[in-house]
LODREN-83452 format. One record per residue: residue number from 1; residue in three letters; y, z, x of N, C-alpha, C in turn. Coordinates in Angstrom, 2 decimals, always signed. Last residue first. Example, Ala and Ser with C-alpha at 12.3 -4.5 7.8 and 13.67 -1.06 7.14 Angstrom:
REM LODREN-83452
+-----+-----+---------+---------+---------+---------+---------+---------+---------+---------+---------+
!   i !  aa !      nY !      nZ !      nX !     caY !     caZ !     caX !      cY !      cZ !      cX !
+-----+-----+---------+---------+---------+---------+---------+---------+---------+---------+---------+
!   2 ! ser !   -2.25 !   +7.08 !  +12.85 !   -1.06 !   +7.14 !  +13.67 !   +0.03 !   +7.87 !  +12.90 !
!   1 ! ala !   -5.69 !   +7.80 !  +13.19 !   -4.50 !   +7.80 !  +12.30 !   -3.30 !   +7.80 !  +13.20 !
+-----+-----+---------+---------+---------+---------+---------+---------+---------+---------+---------+
REM end
This chain:
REM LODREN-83452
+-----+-----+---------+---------+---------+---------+---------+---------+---------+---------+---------+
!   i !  aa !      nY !      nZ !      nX !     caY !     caZ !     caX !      cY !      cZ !      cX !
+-----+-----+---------+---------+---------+---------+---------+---------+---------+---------+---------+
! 170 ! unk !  +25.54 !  -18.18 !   +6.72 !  +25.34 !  -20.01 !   +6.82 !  +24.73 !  -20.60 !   +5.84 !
! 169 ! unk !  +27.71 !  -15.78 !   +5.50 !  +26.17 !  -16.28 !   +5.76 !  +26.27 !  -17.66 !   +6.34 !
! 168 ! unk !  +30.55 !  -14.59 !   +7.17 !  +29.90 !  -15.54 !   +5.93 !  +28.35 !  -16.15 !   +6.13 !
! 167 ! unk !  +30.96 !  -11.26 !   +8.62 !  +30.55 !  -12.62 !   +8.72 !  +29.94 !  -13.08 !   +7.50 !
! 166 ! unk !  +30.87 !   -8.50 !   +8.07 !  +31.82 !   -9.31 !   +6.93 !  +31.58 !  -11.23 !   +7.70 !
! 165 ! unk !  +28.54 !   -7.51 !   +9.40 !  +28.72 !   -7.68 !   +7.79 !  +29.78 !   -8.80 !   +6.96 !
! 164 ! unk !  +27.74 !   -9.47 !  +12.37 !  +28.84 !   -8.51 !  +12.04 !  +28.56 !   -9.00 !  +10.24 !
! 163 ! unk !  +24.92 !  -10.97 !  +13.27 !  +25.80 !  -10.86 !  +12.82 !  +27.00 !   -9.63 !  +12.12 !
! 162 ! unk !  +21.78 !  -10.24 !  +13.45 !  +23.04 !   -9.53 !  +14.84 !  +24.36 !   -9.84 !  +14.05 !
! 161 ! unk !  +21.11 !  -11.18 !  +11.18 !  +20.82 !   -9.45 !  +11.24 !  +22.17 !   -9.37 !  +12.55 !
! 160 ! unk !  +20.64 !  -13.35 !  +10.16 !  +21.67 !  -13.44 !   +9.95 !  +22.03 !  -11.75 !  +10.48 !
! 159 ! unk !  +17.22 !  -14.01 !   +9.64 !  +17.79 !  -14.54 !  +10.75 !  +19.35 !  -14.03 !  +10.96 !
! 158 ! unk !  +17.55 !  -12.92 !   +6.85 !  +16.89 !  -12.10 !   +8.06 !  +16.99 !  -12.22 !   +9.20 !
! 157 ! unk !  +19.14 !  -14.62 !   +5.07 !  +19.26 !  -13.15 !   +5.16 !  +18.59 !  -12.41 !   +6.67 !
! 156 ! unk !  +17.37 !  -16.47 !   +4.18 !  +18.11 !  -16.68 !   +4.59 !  +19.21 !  -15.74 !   +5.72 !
! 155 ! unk !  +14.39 !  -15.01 !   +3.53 !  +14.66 !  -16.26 !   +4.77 !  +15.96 !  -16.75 !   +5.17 !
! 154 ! unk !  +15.16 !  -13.95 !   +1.36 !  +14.76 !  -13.46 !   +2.50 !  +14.87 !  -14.27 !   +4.19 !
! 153 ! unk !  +15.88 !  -16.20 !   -0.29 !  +16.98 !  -15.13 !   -0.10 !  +16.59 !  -14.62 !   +1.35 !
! 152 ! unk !  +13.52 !  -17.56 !   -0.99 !  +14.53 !  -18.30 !   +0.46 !  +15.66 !  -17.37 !   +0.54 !
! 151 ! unk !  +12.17 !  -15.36 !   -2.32 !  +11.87 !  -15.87 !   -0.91 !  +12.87 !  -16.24 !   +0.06 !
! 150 ! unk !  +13.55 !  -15.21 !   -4.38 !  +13.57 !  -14.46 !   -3.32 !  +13.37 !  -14.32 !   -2.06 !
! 149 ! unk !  +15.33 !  -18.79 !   -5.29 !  +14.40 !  -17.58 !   -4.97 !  +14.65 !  -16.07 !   -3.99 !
! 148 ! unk !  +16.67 !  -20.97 !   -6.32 !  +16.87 !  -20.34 !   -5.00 !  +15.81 !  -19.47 !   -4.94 !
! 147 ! unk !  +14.83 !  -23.26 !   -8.53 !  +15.71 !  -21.82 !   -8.17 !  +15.46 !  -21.71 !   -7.21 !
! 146 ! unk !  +15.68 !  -26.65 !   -9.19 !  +14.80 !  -25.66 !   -8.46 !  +15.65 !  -24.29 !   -8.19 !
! 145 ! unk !  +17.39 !  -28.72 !   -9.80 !  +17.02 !  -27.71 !  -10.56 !  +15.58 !  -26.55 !  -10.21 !
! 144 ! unk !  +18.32 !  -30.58 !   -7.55 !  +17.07 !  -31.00 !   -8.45 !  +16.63 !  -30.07 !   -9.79 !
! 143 ! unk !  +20.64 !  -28.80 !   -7.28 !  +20.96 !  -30.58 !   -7.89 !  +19.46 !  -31.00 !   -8.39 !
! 142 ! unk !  +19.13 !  -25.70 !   -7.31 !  +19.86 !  -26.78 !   -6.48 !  +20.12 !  -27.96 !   -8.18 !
! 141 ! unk !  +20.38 !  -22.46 !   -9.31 !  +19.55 !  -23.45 !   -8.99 !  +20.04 !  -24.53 !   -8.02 !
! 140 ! unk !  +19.89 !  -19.31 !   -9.05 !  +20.65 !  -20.40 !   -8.44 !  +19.59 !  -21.33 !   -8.62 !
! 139 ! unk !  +18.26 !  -16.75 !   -9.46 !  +17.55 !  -17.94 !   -9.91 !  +19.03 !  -18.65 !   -9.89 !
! 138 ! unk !  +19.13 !  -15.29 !   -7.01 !  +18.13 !  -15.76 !   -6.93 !  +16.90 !  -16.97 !   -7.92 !
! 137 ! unk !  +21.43 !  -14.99 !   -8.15 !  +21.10 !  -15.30 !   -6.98 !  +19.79 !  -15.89 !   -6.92 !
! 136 ! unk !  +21.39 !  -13.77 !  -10.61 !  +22.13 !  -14.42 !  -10.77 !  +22.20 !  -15.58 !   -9.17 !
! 135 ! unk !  +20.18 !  -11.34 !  -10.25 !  +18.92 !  -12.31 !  -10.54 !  +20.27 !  -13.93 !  -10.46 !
! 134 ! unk !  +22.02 !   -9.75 !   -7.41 !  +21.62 !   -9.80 !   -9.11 !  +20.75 !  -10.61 !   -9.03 !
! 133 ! unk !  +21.69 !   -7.36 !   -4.83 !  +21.85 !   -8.80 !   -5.28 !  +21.15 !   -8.71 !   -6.94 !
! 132 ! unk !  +21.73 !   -6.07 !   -1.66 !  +21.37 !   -5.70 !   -2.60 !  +22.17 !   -7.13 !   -3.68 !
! 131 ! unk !  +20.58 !   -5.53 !   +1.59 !  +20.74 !   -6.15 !   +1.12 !  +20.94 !   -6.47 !   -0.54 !
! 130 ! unk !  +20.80 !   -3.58 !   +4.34 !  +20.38 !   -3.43 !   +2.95 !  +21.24 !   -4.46 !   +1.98 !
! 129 ! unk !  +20.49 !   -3.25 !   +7.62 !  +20.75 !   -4.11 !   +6.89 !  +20.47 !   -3.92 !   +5.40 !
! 128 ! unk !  +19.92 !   -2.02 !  +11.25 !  +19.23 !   -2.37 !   +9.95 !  +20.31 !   -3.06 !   +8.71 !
! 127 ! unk !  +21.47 !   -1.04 !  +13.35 !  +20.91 !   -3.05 !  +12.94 !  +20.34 !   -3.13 !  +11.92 !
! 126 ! unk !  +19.71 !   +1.81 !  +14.16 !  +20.45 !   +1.06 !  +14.03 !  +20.39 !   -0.52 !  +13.64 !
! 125 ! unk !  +17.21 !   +2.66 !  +11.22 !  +17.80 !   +1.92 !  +12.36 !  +19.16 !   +1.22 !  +12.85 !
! 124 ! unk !  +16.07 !   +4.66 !   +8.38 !  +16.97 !   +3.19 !   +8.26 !  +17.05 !   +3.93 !  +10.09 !
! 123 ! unk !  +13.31 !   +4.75 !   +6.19 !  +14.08 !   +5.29 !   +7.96 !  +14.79 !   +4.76 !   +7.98 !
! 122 ! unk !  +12.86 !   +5.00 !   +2.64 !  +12.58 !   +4.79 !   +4.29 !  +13.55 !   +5.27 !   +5.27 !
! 121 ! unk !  +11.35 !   +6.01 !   -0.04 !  +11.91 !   +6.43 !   +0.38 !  +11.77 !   +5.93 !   +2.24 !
! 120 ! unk !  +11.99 !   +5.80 !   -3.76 !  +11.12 !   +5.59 !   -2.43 !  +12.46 !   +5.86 !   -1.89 !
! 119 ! unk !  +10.49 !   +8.08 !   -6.83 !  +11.60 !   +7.56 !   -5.32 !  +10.55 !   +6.41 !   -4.72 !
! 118 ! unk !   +9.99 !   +6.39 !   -9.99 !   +9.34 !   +7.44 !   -8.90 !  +10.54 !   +6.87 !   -7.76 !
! 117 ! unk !   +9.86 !   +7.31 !  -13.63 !  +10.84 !   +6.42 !  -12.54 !  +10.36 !   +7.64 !  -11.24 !
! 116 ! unk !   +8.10 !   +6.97 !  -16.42 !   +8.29 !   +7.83 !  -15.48 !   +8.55 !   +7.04 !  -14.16 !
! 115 ! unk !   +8.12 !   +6.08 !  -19.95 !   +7.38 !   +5.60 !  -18.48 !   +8.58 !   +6.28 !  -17.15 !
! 114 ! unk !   +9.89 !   +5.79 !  -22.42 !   +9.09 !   +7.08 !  -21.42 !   +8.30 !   +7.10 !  -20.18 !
! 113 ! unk !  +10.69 !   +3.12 !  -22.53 !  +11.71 !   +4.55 !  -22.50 !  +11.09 !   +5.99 !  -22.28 !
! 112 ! unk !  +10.43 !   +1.17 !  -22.94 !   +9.75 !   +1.61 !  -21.70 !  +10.37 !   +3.18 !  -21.73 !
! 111 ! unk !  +11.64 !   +0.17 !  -24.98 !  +10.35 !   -0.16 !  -25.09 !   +9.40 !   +0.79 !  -23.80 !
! 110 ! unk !  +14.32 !   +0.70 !  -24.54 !  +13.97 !   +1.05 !  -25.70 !  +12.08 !   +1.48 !  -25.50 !
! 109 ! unk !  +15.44 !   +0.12 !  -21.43 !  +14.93 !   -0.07 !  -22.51 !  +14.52 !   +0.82 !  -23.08 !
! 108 ! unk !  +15.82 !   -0.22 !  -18.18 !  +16.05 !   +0.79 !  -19.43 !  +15.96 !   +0.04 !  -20.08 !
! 107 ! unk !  +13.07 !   -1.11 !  -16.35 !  +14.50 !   -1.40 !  -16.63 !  +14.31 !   -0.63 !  -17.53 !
! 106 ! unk !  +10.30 !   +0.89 !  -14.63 !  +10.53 !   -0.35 !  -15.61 !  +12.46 !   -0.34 !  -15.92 !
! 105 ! unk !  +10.36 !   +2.18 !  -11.18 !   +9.85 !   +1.70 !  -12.76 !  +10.35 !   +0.70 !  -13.55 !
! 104 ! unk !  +10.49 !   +2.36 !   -7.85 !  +11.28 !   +2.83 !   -9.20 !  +10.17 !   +2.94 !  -10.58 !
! 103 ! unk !  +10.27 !   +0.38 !   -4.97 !   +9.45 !   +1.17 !   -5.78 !  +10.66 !   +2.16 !   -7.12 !
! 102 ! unk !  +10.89 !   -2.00 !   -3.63 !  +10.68 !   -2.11 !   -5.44 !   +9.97 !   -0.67 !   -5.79 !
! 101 ! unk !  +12.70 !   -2.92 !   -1.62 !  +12.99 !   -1.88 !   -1.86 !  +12.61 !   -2.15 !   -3.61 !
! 100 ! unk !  +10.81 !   -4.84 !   +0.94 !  +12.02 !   -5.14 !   -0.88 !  +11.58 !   -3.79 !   -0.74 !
!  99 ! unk !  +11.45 !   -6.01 !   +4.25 !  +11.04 !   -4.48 !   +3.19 !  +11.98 !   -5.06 !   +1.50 !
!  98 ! unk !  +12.00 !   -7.89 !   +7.47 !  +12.16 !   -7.10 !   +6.01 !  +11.12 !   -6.45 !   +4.98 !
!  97 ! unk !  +12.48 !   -8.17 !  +10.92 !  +11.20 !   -8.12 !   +9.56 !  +12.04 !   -7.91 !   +8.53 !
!  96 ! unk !  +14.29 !   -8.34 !  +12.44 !  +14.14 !   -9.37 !  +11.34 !  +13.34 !   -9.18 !  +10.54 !
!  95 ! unk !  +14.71 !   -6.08 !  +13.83 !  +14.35 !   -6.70 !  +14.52 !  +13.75 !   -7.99 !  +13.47 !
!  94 ! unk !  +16.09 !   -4.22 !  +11.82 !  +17.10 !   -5.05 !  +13.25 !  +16.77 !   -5.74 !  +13.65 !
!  93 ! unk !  +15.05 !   -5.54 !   +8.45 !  +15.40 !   -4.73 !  +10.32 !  +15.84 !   -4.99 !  +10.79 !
!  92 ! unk !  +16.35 !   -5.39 !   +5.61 !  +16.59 !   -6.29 !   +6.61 !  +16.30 !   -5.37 !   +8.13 !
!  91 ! unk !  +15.68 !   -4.74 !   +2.46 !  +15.90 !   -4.10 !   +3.76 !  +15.68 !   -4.87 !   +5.02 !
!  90 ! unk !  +16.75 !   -5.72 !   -0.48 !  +16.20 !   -5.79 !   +0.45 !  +16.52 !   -5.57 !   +1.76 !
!  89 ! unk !  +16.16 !   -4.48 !   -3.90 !  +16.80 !   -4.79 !   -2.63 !  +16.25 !   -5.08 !   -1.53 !
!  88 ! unk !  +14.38 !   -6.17 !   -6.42 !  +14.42 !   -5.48 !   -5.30 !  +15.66 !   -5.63 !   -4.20 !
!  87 ! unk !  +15.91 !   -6.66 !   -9.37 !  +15.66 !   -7.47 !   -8.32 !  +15.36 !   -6.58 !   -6.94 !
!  86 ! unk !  +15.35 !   -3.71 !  -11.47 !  +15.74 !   -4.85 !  -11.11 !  +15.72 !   -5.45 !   -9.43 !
!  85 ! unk !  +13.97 !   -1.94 !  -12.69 !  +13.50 !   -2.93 !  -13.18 !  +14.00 !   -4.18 !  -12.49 !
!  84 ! unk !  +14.80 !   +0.72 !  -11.10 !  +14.78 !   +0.12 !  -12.49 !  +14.62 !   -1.07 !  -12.71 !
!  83 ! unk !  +14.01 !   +2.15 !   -8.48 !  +14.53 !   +0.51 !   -8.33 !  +14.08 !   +0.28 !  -10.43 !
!  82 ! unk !  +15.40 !   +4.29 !   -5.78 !  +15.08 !   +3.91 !   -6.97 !  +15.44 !   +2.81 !   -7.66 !
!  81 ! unk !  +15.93 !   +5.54 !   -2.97 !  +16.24 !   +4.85 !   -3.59 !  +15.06 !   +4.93 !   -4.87 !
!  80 ! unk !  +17.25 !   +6.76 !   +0.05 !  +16.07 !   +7.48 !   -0.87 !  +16.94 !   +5.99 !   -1.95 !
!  79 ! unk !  +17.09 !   +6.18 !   +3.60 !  +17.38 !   +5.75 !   +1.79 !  +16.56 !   +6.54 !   +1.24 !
!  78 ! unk !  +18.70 !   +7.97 !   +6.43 !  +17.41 !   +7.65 !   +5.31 !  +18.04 !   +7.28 !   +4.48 !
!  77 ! unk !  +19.87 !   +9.20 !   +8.47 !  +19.63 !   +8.06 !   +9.01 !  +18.25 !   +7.77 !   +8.11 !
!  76 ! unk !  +21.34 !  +11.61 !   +8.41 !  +19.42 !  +11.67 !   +8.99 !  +19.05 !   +9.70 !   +9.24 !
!  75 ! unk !  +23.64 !  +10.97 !   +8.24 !  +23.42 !  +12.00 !   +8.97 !  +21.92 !  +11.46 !   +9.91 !
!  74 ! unk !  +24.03 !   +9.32 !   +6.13 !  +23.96 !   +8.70 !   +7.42 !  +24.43 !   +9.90 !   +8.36 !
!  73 ! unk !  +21.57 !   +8.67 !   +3.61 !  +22.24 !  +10.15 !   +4.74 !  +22.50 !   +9.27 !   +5.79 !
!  72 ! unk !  +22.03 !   +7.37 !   +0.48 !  +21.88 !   +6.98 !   +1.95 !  +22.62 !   +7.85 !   +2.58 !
!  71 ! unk !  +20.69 !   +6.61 !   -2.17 !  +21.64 !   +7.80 !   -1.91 !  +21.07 !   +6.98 !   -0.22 !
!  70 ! unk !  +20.79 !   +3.66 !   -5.11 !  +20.20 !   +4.90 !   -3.52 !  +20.87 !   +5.71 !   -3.34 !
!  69 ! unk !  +19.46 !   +2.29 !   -7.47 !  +20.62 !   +3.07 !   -7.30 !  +19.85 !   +3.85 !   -5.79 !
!  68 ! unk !  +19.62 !   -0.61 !  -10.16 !  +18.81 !   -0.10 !   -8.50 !  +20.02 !   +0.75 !   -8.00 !
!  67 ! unk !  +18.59 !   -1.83 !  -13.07 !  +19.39 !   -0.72 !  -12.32 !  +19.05 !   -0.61 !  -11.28 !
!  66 ! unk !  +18.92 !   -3.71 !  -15.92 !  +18.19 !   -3.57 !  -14.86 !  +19.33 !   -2.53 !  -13.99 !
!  65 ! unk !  +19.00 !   -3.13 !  -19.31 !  +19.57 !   -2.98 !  -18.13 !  +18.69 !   -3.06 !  -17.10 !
!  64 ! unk !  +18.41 !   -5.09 !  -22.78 !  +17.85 !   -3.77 !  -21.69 !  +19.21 !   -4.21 !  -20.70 !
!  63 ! unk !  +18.31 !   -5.81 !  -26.48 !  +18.73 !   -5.80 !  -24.81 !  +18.17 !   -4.80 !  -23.89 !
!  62 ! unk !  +16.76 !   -6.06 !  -28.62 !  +15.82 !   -6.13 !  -27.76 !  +16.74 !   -6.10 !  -26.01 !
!  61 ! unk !  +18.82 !   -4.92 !  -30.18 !  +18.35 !   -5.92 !  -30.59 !  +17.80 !   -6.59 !  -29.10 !
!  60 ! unk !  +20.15 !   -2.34 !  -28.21 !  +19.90 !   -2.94 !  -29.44 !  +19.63 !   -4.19 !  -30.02 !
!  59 ! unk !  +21.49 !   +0.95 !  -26.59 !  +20.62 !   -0.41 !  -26.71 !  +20.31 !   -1.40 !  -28.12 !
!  58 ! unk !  +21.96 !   +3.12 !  -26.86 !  +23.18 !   +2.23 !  -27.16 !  +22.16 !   +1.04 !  -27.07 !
!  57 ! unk !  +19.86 !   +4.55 !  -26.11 !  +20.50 !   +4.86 !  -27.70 !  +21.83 !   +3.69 !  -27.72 !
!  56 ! unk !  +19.93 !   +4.10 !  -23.55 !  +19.15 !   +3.66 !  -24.47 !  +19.55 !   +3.45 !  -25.98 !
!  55 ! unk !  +21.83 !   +5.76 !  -21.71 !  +22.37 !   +4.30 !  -22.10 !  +21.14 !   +3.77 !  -23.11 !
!  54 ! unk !  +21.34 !   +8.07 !  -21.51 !  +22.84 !   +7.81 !  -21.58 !  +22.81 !   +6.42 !  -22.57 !
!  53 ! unk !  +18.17 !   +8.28 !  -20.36 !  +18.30 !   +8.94 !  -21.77 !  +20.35 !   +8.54 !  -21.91 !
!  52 ! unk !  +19.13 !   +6.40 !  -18.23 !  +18.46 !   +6.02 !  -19.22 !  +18.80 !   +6.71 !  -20.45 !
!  51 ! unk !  +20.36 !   +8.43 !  -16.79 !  +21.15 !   +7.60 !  -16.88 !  +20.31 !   +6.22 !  -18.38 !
!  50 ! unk !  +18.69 !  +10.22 !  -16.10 !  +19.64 !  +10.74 !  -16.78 !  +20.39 !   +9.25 !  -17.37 !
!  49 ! unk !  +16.63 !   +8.45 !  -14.86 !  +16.50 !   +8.78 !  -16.01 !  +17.38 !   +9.58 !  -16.44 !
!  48 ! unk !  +18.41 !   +8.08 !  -12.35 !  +17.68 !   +6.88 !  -13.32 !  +16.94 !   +7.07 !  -14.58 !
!  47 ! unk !  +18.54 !  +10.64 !  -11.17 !  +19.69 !   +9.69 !  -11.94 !  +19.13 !   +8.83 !  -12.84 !
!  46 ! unk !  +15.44 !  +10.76 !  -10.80 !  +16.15 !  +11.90 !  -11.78 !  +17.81 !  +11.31 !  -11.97 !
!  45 ! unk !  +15.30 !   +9.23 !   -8.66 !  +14.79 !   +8.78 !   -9.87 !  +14.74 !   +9.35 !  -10.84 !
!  44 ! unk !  +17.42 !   +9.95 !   -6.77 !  +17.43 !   +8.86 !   -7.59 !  +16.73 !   +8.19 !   -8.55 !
!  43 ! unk !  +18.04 !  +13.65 !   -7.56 !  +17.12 !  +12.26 !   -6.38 !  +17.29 !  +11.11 !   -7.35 !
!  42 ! unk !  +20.45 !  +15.66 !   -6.77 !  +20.14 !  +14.73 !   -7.67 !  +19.18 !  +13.67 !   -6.85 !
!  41 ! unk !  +22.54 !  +16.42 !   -4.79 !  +21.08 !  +17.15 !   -4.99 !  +19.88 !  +16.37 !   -6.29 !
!  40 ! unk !  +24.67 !  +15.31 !   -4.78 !  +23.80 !  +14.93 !   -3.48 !  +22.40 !  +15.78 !   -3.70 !
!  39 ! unk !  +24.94 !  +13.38 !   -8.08 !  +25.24 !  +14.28 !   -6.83 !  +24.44 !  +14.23 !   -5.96 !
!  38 ! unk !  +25.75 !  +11.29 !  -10.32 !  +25.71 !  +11.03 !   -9.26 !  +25.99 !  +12.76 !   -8.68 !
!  37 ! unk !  +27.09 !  +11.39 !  -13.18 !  +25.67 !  +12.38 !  -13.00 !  +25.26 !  +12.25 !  -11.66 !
!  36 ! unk !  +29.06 !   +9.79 !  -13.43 !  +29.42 !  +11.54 !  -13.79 !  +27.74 !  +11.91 !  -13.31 !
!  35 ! unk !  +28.53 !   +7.48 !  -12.63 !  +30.26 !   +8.48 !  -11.94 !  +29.51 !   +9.84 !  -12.45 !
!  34 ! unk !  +26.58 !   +6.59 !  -14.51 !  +26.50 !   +6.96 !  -13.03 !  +27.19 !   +7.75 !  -12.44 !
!  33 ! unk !  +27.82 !   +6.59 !  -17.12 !  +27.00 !   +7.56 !  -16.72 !  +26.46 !   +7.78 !  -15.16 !
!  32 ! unk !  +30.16 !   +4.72 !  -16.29 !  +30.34 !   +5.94 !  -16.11 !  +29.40 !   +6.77 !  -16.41 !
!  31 ! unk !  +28.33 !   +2.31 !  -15.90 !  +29.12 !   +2.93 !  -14.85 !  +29.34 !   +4.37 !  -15.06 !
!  30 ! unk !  +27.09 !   +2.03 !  -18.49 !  +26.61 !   +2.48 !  -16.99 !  +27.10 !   +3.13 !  -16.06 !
!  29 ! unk !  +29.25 !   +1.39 !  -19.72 !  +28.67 !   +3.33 !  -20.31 !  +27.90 !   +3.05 !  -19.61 !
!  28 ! unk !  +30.45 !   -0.55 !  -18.85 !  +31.09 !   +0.62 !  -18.83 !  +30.35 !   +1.53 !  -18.80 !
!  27 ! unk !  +27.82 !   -1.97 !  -19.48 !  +28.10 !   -1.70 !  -18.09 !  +28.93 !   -1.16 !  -17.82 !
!  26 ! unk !  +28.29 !   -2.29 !  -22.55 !  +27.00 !   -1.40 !  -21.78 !  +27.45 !   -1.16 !  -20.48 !
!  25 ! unk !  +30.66 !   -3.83 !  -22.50 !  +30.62 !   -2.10 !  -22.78 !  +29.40 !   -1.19 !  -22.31 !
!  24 ! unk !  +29.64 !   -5.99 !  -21.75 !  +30.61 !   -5.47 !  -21.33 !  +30.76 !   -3.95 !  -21.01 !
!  23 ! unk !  +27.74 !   -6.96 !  -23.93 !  +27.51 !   -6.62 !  -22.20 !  +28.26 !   -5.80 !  -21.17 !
!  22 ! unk !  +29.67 !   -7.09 !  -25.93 !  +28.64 !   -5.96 !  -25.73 !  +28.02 !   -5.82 !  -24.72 !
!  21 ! unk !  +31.19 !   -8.99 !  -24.90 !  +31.62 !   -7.87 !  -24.99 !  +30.96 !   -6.82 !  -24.78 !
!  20 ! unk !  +29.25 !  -11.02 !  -22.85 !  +30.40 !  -10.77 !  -23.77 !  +30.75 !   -9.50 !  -23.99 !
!  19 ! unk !  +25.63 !  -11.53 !  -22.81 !  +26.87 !  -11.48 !  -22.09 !  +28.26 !  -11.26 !  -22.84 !
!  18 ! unk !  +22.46 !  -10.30 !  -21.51 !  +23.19 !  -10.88 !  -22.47 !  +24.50 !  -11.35 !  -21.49 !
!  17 ! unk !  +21.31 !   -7.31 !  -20.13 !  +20.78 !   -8.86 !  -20.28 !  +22.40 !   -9.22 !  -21.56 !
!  16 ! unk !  +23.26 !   -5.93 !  -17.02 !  +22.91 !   -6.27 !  -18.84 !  +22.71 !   -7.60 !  -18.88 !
!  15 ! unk !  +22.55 !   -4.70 !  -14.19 !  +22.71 !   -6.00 !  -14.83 !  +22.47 !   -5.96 !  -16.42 !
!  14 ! unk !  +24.20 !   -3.09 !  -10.92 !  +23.38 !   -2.98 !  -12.22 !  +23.24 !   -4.30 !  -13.25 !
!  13 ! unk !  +23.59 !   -0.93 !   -8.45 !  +23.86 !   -2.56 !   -8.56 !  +23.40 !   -2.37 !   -9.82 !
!  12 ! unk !  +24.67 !   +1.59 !   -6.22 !  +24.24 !   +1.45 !   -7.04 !  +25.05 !   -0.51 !   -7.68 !
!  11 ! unk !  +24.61 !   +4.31 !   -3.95 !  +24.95 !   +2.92 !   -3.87 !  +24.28 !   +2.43 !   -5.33 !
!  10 ! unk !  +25.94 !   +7.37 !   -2.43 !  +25.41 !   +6.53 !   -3.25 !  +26.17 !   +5.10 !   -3.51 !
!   9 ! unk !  +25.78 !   +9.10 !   +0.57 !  +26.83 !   +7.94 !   -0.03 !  +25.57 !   +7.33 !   -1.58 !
!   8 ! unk !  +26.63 !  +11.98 !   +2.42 !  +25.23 !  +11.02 !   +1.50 !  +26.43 !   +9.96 !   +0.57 !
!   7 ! unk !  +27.01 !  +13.90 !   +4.26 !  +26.74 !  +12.39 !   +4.44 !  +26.47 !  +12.03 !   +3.95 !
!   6 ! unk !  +28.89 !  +15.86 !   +0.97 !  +28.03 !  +15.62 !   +2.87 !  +28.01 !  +14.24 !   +3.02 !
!   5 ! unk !  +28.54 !  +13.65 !   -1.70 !  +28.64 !  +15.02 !   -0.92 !  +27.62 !  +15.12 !   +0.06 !
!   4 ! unk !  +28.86 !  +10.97 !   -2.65 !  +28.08 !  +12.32 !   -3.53 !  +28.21 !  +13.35 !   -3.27 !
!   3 ! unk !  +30.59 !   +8.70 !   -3.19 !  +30.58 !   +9.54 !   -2.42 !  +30.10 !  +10.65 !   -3.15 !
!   2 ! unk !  +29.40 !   +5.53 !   -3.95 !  +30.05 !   +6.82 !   -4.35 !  +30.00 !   +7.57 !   -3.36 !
!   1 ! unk !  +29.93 !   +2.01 !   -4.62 !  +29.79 !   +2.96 !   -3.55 !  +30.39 !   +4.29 !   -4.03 !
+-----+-----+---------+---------+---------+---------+---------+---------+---------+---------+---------+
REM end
């Protein structure tokens, strides 16, 4: 959670493929290319490529990043968001429908490294809900070895809307 200036709050979830050190350090030199290029005049799919041309050149032996970063006015009561390659967020209504938040482009990489990152952009409601989550969720597996999914994320998530945030899911 950042504070960009005025009402606008940025929000940002990120994932290196791999794991250990060098995972490590990529998601430092995420983080802090986010801290430093995050402002309120900045749209999120002009972070998402400042933050690409930051973190590519460190890339290497086929790793990437998945990235999903918003700015949210809780003046005007809007997301502007951008979704790098990773797990859509998801927008929960008040009134249970939901919305994945996939519009963006491809994860940073090497391989995608000129393909062009677009906004989206919705209304948020009171009761609304933004739901944001790694792949680390959604491929959970049960005792038979079946992944949790997005699906049953959605399904779990949507019924759970009157609930207060810091309530524990069921």
């Amino acid at each position: 959670l950042l504070a960009v200036g005025g009402a606008h709050l940025g929000v940002c979830l990120g994932d290196v493929a791999g794991n250990g050190m060098p995972a490590a350090l990529l998601m430092s030199a995420l983080q802090a290319a986010v801290r430093a290029s995050a402002t309120i005049d900045m749209s999120p799919a002009a972070l998402c490529e400042r933050v690409r041309r930051v973190i590519v050149p460190s890339l290497a032996g086929g790793r990437f990043v998945t990235f999903f970063y918003c700015t949210i006015d809780t003046a005007s009561k809007r997301i502007r968001y951008c979704n790098a390659g990773h797990n859509p967020a998801i927008l929960v209504r008040a009134d249970g429908r939901t919305l994945r938040l996939d519009k963006g482009g491809p994860a940073l990489s090497r391989l995608f490294s000129g393909t062009p990152f677009q906004d989206g952009d919705e209304e948020l409601c009171d009761g609304d809900r933004i739901v944001l989550f790694t792949d680390g969720v959604s491929e959970a597996r049960d005792a038979g070895g079946h992944d949790y999914g997005e699906d049953q994320l959605e399904r779990t998530i949507a019924p759970t809307r009157p609930a207060p945030a810091r309530e524990p899911l069921p």
